[in-house]
N, C-alpha and C positions, 0 to 999 in steps of 0.2 A: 834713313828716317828723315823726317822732315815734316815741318809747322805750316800749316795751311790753311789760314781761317779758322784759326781758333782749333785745332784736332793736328792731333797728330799722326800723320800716316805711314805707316811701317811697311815694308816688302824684304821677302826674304827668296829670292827668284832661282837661290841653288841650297835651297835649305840653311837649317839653322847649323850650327859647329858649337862645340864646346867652348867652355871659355873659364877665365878666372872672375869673379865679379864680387868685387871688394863695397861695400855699400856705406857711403859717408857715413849714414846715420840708421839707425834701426829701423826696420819700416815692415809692417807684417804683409802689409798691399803687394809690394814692391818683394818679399820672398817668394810668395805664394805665383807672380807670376814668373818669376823665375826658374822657382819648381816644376811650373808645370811646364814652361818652354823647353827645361832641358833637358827634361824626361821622353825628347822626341830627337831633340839634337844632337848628331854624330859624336862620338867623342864623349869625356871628360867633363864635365861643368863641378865647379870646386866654387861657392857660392859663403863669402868670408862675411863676418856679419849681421848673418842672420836674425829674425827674430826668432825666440824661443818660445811664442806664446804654446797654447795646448794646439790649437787650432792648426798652428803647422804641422806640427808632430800627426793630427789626424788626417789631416790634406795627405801627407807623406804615408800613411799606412791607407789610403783610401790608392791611389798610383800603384802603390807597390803590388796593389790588389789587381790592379787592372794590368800588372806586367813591367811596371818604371821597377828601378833598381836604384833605391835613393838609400843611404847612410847617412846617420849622423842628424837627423829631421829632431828639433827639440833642443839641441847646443847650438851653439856661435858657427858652425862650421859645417856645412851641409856638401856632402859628396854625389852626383848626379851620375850615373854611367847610361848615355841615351841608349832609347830601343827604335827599334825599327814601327813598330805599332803596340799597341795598347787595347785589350779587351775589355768587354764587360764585365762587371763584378757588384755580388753586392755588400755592401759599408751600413752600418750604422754610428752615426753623424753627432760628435760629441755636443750634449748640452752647450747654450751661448752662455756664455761667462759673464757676461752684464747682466743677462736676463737673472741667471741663477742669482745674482750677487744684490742685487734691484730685492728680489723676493726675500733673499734675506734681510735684506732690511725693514719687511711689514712687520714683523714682530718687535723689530731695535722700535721704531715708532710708537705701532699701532699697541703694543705690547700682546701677549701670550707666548704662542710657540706654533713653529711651522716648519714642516719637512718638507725638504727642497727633494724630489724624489730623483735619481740621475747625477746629483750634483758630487763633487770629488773636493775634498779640501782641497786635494794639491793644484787645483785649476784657479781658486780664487783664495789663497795660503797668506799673502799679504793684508788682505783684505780682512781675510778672517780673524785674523792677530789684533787687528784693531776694534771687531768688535768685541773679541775679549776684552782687550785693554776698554773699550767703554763702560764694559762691565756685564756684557751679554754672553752666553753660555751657548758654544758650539761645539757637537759631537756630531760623529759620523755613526752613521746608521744601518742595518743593512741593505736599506735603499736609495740610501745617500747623503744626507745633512742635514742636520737639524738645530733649530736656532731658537734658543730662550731666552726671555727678558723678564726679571724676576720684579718686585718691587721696586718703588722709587725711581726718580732720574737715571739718566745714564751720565755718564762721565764722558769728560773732554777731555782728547786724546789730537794731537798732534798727527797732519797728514802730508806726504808729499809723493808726487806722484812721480813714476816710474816706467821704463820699461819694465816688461814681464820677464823676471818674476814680481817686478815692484808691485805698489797700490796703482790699478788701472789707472787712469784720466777719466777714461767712459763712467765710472763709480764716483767720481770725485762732487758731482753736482748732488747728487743721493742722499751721500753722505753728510754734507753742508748742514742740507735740509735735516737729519738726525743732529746734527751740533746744535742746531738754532735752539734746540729747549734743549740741551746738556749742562751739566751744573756744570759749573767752572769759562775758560776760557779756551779754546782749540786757535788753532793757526793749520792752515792749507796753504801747500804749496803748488802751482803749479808748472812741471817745467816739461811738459810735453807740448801743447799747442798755447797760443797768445787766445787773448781774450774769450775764456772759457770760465771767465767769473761773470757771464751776462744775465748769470738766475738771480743774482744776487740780491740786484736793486725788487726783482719780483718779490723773492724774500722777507724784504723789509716793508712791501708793503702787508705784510702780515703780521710784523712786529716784530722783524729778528732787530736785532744788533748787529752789525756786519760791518768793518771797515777796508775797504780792497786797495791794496795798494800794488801798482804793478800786479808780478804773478805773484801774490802774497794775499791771501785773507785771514783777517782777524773775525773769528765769530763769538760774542759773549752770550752764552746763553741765557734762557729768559723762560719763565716757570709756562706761560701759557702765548700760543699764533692767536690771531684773531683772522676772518675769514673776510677776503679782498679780490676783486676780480686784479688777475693777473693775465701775463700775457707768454707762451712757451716759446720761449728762446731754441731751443732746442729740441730732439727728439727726449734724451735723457734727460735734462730738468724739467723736461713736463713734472718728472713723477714729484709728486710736493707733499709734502708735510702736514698729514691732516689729523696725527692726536692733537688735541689737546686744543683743540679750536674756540672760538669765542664768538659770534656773530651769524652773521648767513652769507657763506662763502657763494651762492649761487649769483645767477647773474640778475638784473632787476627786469621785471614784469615789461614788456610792449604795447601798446595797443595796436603799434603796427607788425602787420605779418613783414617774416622775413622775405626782405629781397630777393625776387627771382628776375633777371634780366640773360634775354639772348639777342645777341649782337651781329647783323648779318652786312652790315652797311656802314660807311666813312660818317655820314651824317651820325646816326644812332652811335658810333664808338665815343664822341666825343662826348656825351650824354654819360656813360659810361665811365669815360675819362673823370671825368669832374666829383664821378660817385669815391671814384678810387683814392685820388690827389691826397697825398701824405701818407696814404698807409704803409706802414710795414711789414717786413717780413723777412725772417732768419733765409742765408744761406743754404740752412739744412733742409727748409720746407720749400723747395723750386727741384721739381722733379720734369726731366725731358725722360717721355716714354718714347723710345725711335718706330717698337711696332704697332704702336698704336695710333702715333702721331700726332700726339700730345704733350702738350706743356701745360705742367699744374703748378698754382700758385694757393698756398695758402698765407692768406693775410691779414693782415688788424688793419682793421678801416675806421674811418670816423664814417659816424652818419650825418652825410653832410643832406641828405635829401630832408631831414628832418628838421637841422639847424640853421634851414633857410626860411622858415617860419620865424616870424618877428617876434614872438614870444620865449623863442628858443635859443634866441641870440645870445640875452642875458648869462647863460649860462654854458659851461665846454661842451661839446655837440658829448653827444655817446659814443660808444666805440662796440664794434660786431668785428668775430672773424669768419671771413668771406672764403669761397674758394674761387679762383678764376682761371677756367679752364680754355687754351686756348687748342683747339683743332684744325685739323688737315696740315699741321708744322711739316715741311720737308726739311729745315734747317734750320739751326739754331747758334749763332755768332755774340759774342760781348765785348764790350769794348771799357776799359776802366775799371773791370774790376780783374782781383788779383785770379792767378791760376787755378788756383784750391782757396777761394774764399773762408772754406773751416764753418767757422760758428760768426762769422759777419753778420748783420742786421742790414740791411737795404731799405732804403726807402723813396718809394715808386710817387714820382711826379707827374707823368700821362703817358698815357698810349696815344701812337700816330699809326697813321697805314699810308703810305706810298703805295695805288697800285698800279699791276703791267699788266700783262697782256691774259686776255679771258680770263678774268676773275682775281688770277694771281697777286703777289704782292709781298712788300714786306712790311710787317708789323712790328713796332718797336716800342719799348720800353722804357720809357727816361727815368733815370735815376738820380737821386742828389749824388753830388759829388762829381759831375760829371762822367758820370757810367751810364748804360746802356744794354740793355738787350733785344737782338734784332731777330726777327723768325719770319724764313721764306716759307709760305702759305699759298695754297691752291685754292684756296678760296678764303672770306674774312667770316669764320666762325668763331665768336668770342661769350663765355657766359660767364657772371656772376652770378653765386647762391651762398647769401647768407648761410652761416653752419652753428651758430650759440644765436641766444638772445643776446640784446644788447643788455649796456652796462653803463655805469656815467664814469666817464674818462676824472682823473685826479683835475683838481682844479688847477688854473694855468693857463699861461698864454697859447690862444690856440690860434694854430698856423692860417695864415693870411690866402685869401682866395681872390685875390684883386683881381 
């Protein structure tokens, strides 16, 4: 194995062999490829460490279908005997366990009652302990789970996150959002990933109460949100907290049509460049497609095309989230930022194009902080398309365009 531009490339030129593999820390990613490596590799593979989510247990009965001989799929301690080949078969694919655990919380919110149809307490066990302890009513069904919210507030109930069997992490941002109007006081722990309290400050612009310190959040709840454009950190704190609202959560009215631009030329990028300059955008929203060969960005942008108008100075430009897709990528390199950036915020300074020979080139991305993202291109196809109305950004000092 070995690190080459950013990827890692692996050869196994006389097969794989069994082996012992002991795993610093819990990792379901990092089971799941091991399961399935060594359900082909000669020999023994004894896999110490495991995760225990549901998801490997079904991975492991989905192999065993196809002919793998794994034991032990579901405990610390996973037994591998490789096979020579592996057939067809077919599996039914257990329910996502955020997805189910997300939907039980429209009712802890939005209140009534809702049947999660497929769902298994013993998949989301922790989870659902705590929304009793809120005060919300869950029974199993003969189709699966069912979640009630009877009267009045829920209660604030202390959380901290776990390996599985523990309280997910992927629930933890969800959950927040049900605290924010809960009588009393909660505390969230988080000790699975760093800075996965990024919904938080979204939160308060609604009217939580929220104090973050390190992985620790204090949330005091509060009888009614009021309705705020906000900006999704993540795939999972998208989901937000809409009883109990007060205002007009949507975004405000335009007179300009959303931005469509397509970028085919060094001159027109920099035009481009200037629309983009300060926006953000989570970690989780930079998707590289390899067969399609594309790089998608979704982003919070200022409208800076609008706040070059002398009238519009006076005040913070607006803010749109954009998507900016870049085409014909045959590679994709970074420089400065960490391996597994997680739930990081980046924020995008300009695009450059160096280019070579017939059309080619590399397109890059400056980031604060001195980070970087570079993408070799067979040709310079770049497009922005506004995706919300805009919005007027919180008042404050807005970043400099000297």
């Amino acid at each position: 194995m070995e690190l080459r531009d950013g990827y890692v490339h692996a050869a196994a030129p006389h097969g794989l062999r069994g082996a012992r593999i002991a795993f610093p820390i819990v990792s379901v990613g990092a089971t799941e490829n091991a399961l399935m490596a060594a359900s082909l590799a000669r020999g023994t593979t004894v896999i110490e460490n495991a995760a225990r989510e549901p998801e490997i247990a079904d991975l492991a009965r989905c192999l065993n279908a196809m002919g793998a001989r794994i034991e032990g799929a579901g405990t610390s301690e996973i037994t591998v005997e490789g096979v020579s080949a592996l057939h067809g078969a077919t599996h039914d694919v257990i329910p996502d366990r955020i997805e189910l655990g997300t939907y039980m919380l429209a009712p802890a919110i939005a209140g009534g009652s809702v049947e999660c149809l497929g769902g298994r307490r013993g998949m989301v066990g922790a989870f659902a302990d705590k929304l009793e302890g809120a005060g919300l009513a869950v029974e199993d069904t003969p189709g699966g789970l069912r979640v009630t919210r009877g009267a009045g507030r829920v209660r604030a109930v202390d959380v901290v996150t776990k390996p599985f069997p523990g309280f997910p992490t992927d629930l933890q941002a969800q959950f927040m959002a049900l605290m924010c109007t809960a009588e009393g006081v909660s505390v969230l722990e988080e000790t699975i990933f760093e800075n996965r309290f990024m919904h938080a400050p979204e939160l308060m612009r609604m009217g939580a109460r929220i104090e973050v310190h390190g992985g620790t959040a204090r949330v005091t709840g509060v009888e009614r949100l009021k309705g705020a454009p906000v900006m999704a950190t993540d795939l999972r704190a998208s989901v937000r907290e809409a009883r109990g609202m007060s205002g007009d959560a949507r975004f405000e009215d335009a007179a300009e049509a959303p931005l469509r631009l397509l970028v085919q030329d060094a001159e027109d990028l920099q035009v481009l460049s200037a629309l983009v300059q300060d926006a953000v955008f989570p970690a989780t929203e930079m998707r590289w497609q390899p067969r399609a060969r594309r790089f998608v960005l979704l982003i919070n942008r200022f409208r800076w095309e609008d706040h070059a108008r002398s009238e519009a100075r006076a005040r913070p430009p607006e803010r749109v989230q954009a998507l900016l897709v870049i085409d014909d990528v045959q590679k994709v390199t970074s420089q400065g930022l960490p391996r597994r950036p997680g739930d990081l915020v980046l924020s995008l300074l300009a695009l450059s194009f160096e280019p070579g020979a017939e059309g080619a080139g590399r397109l890059t991305l400056t980031l604060a902080g001195d980070g970087a993202i570079a993408l070799d291109v067979e040709c310079l196809s770049v497009s922005l398309r506004d995706v919300t109305r805009p919005y007027r950004a919180p008042s404050g000092k807005v970043p400099g365009h000297g």
